[in-house]
C-alpha beads as a LAMMPS data file, in Angstrom:
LAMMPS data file: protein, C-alpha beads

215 atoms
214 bonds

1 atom types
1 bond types

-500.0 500.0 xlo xhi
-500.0 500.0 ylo yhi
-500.0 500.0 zlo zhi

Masses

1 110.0

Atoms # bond

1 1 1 0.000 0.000 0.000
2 1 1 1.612 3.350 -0.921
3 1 1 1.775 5.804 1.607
4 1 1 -0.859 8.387 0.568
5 1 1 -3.363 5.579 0.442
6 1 1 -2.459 4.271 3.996
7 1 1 -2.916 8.126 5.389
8 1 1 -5.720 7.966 3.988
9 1 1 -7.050 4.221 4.982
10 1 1 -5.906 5.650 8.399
11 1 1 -8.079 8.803 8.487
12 1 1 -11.328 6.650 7.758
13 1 1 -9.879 3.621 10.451
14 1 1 -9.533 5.663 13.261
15 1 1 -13.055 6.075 14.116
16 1 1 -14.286 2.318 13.976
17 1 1 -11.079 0.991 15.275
18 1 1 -10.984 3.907 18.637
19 1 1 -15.191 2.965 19.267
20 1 1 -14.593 -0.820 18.430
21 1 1 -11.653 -0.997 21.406
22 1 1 -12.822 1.729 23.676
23 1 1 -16.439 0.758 23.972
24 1 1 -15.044 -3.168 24.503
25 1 1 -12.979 -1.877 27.550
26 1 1 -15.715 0.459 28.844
27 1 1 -18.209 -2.104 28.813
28 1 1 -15.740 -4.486 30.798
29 1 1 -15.797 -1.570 33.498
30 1 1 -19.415 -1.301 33.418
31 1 1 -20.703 -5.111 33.752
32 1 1 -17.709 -5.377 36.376
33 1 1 -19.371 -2.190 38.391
34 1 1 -23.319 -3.700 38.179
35 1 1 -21.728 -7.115 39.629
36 1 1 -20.171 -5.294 42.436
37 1 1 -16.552 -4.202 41.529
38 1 1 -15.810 -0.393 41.622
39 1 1 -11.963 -1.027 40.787
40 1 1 -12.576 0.103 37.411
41 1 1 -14.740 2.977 38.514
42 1 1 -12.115 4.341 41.166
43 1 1 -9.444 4.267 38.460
44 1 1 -11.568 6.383 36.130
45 1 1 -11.272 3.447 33.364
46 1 1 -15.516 3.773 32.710
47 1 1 -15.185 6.067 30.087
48 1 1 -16.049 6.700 26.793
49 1 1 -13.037 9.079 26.210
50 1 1 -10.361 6.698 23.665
51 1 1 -7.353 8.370 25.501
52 1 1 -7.943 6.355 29.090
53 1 1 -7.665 3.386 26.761
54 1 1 -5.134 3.697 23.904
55 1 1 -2.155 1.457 24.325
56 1 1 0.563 3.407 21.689
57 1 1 1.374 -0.283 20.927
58 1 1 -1.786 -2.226 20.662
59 1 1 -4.381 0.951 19.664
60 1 1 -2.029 2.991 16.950
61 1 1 0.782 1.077 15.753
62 1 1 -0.659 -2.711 15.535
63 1 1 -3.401 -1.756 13.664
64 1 1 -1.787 0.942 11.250
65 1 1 0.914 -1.997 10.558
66 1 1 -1.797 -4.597 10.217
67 1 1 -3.891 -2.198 7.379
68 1 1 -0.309 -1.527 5.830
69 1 1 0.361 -5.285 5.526
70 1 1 -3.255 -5.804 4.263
71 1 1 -3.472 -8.738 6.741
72 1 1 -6.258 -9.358 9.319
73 1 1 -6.761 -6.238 10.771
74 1 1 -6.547 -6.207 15.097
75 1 1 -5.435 -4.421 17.654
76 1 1 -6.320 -3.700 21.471
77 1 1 -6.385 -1.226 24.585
78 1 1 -5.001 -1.039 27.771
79 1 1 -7.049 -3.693 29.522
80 1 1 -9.841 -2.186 32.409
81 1 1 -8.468 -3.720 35.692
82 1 1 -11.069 -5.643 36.949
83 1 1 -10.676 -7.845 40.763
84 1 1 -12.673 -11.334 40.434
85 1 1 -13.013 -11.282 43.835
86 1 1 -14.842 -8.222 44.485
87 1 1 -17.915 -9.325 42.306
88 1 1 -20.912 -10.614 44.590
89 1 1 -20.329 -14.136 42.884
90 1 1 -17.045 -14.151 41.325
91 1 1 -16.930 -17.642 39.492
92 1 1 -20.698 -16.901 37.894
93 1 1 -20.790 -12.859 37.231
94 1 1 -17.088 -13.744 35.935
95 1 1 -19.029 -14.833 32.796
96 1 1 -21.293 -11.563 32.226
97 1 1 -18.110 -9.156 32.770
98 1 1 -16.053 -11.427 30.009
99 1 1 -19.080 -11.252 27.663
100 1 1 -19.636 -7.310 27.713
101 1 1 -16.709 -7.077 25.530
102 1 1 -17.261 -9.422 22.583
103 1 1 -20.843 -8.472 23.050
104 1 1 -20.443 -5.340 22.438
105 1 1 -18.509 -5.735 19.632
106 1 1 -21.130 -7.812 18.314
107 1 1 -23.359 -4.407 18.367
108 1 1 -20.779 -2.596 16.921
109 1 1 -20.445 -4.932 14.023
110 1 1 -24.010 -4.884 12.896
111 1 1 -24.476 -1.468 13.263
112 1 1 -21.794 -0.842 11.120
113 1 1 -23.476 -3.648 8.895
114 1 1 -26.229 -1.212 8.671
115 1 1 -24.506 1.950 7.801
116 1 1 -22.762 -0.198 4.977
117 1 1 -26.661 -1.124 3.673
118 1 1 -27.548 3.066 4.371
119 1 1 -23.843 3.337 1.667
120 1 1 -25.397 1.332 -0.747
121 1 1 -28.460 3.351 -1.269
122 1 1 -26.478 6.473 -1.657
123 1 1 -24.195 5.021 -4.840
124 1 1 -24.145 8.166 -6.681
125 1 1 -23.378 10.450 -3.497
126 1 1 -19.774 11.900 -2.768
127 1 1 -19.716 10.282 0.762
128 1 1 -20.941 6.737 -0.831
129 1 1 -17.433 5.342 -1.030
130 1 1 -15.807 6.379 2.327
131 1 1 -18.911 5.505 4.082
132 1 1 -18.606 2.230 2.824
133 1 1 -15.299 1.989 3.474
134 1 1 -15.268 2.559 7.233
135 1 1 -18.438 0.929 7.098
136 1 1 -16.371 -2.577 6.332
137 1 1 -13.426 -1.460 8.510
138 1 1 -15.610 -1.182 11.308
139 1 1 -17.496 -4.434 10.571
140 1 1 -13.796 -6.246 9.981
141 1 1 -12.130 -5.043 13.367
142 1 1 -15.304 -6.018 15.757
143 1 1 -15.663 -8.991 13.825
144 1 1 -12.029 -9.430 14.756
145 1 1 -11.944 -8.535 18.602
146 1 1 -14.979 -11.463 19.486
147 1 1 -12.803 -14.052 17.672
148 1 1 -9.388 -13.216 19.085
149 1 1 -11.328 -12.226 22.601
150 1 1 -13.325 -15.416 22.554
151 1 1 -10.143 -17.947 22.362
152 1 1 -10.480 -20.002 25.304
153 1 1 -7.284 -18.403 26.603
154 1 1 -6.892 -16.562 30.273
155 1 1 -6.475 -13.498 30.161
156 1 1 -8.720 -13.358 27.075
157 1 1 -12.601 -13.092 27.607
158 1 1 -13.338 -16.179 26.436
159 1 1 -10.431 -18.031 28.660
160 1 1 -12.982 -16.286 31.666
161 1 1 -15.685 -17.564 29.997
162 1 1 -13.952 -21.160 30.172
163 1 1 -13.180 -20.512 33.889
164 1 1 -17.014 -19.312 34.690
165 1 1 -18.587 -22.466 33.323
166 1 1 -16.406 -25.233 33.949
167 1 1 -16.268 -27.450 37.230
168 1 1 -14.189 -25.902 40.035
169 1 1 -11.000 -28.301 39.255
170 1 1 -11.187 -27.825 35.489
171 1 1 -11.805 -23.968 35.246
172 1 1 -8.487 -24.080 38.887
173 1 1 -6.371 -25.371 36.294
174 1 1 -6.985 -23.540 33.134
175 1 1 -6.910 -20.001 35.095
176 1 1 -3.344 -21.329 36.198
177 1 1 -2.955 -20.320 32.326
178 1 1 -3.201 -17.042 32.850
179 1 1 0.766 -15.841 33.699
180 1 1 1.511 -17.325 30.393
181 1 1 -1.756 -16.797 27.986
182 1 1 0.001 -13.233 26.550
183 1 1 3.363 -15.087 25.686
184 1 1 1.121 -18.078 24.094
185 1 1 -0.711 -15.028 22.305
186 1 1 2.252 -13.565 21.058
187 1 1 3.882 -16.634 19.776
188 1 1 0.565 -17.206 18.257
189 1 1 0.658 -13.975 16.743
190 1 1 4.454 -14.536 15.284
191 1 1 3.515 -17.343 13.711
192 1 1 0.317 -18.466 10.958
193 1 1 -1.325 -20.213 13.839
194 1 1 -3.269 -17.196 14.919
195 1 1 -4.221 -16.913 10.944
196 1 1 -4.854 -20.196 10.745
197 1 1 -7.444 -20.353 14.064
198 1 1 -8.955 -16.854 13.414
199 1 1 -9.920 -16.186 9.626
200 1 1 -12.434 -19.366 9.498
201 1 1 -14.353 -17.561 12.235
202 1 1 -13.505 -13.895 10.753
203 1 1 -14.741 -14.871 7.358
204 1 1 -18.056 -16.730 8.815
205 1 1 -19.296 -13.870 10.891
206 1 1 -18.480 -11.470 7.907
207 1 1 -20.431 -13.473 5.404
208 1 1 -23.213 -13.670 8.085
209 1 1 -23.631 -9.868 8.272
210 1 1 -23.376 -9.389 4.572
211 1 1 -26.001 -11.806 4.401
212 1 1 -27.797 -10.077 6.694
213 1 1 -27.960 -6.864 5.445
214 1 1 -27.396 -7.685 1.763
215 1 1 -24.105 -6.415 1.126

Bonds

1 1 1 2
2 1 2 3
3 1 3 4
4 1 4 5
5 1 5 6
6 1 6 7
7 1 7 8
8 1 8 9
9 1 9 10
10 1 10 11
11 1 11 12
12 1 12 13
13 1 13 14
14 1 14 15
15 1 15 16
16 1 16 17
17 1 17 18
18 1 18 19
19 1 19 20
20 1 20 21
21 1 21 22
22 1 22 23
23 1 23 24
24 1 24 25
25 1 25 26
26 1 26 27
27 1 27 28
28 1 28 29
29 1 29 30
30 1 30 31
31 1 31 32
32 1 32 33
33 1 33 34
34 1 34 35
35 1 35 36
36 1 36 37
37 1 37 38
38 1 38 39
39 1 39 40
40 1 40 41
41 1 41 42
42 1 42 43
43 1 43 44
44 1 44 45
45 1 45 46
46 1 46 47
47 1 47 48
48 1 48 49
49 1 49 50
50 1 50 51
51 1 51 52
52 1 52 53
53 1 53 54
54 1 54 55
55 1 55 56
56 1 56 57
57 1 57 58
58 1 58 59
59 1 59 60
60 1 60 61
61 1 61 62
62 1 62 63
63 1 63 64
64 1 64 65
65 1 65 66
66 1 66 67
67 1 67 68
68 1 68 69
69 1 69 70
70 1 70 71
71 1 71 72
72 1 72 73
73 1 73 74
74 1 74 75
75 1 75 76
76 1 76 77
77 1 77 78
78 1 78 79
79 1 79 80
80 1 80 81
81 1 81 82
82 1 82 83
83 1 83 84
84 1 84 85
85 1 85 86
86 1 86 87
87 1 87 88
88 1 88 89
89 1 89 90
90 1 90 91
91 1 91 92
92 1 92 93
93 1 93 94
94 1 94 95
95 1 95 96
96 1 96 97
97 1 97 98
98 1 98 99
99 1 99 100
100 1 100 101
101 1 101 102
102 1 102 103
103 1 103 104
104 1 104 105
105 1 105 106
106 1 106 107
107 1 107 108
108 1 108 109
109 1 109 110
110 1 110 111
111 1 111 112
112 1 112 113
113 1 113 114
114 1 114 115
115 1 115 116
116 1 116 117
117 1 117 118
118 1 118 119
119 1 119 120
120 1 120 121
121 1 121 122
122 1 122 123
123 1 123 124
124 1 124 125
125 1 125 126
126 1 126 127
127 1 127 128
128 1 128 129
129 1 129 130
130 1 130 131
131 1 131 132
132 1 132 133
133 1 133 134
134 1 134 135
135 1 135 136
136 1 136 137
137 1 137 138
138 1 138 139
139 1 139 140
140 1 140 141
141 1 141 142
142 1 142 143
143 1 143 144
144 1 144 145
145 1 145 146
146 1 146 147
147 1 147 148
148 1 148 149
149 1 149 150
150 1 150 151
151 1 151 152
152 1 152 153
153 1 153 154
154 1 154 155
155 1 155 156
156 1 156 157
157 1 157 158
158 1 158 159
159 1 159 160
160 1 160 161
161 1 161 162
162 1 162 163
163 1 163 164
164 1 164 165
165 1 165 166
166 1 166 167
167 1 167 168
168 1 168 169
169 1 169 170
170 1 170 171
171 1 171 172
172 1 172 173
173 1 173 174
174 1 174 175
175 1 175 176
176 1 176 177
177 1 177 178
178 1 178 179
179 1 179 180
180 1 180 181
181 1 181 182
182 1 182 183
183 1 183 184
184 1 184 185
185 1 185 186
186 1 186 187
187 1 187 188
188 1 188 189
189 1 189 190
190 1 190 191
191 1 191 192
192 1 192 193
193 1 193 194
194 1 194 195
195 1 195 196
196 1 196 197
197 1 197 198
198 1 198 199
199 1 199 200
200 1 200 201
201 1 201 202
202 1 202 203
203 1 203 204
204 1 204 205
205 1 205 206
206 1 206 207
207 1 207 208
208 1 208 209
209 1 209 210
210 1 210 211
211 1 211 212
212 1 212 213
213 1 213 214
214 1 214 215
């Protein structure tokens, strides 16, 4: 990608990549403050404001290499500190504070699904193409976040959501996981294996919401 068109891939990213990670983290905070835990609240990390959640490595520079390389496009933000132990019942509202994320990203995706639809109808207008265009960014990068969240891998939500449903021993020795789930991640992510385990689920939820809204 030449560099005038990655400027300008950037300029139309920013937005659906800043809601798609911010409003994951902030709903984190949220779920974890309903259940009982204020950590996130008392550290000022339930907030709609991108800069309390930009990591410079995760939130600019991943993803602007990512769109250069014209692989699968990810990224992620500083993670909202949530403590298990503080919710009213830990093991069980451990499930609805891992969900908020991916959940909302779900959201995200189809409403972005649905400005893509509101692009088509406006072929012949000037903002047709770059609506469309951030349109299937946005879809691509919450489509993204629930598959790589959802890998049954602590610290990941969906390693919590492991932890929160299986028997006491099981989910004991999966969460011993957890020191080492980033480093798995990373070699993971410097290798095809991430490739290989996320773009069958990528590409079915992306043909699911073209279906869905005809695109």
């Amino acid at each position: 990608m030449h560099i005038d068109q990655l400027i300008q891939t950037i300029a139309i990213a920013a937005i659906p990549i800043l809601f798609a990670i911010t409003l994951h983290e902030a709903a984190h905070g949220y779920v974890a403050r309903y259940f009982g835990d204020m950590t996130a609240d008392r550290e000022g990390r339930i907030s709609l404001n991108p800069i309390h959640h930009i990591d410079p490595f995760g939130t600019i520079l991943l993803p602007i290499i990512t769109l250069w390389m014209g692989g699968v496009l990810f990224g992620w933000a500083k993670p909202v500190p949530v403590n298990f132990s503080a919710l009213r019942h830990p093991k069980k509202d451990m499930l609805w504070v891992a969900l908020a994320g991916p959940a909302t990203n779900l959201f995200m995706a189809l409403g972005w699904g649905l400005l893509a639809r509101l692009a088509l109808s406006f072929q012949d207008n000037y903002f047709a193409e770059p609506m469309m265009e951030m349109a299937q960014i946005g879809i691509r990068i919450n489509i993204v976040l629930i598959a790589l969240n959802m890998l049954p891998l602590p610290p990941l939500d969906g390693g919590r959501v492991a932890v929160s449903l299986l028997p006491h021993r099981q989910a004991f020795m999966l969460a011993r996981l957890e020191p080492y789930g980033m480093f798995i991640l990373i070699f993971m992510v410097m290798t095809p294996l991430l490739g290989w385990v996320l773009m069958p689920i990528v590409s079915g939820l992306t043909g699911l919401i073209n279906l869905i809204f005809g695109l």
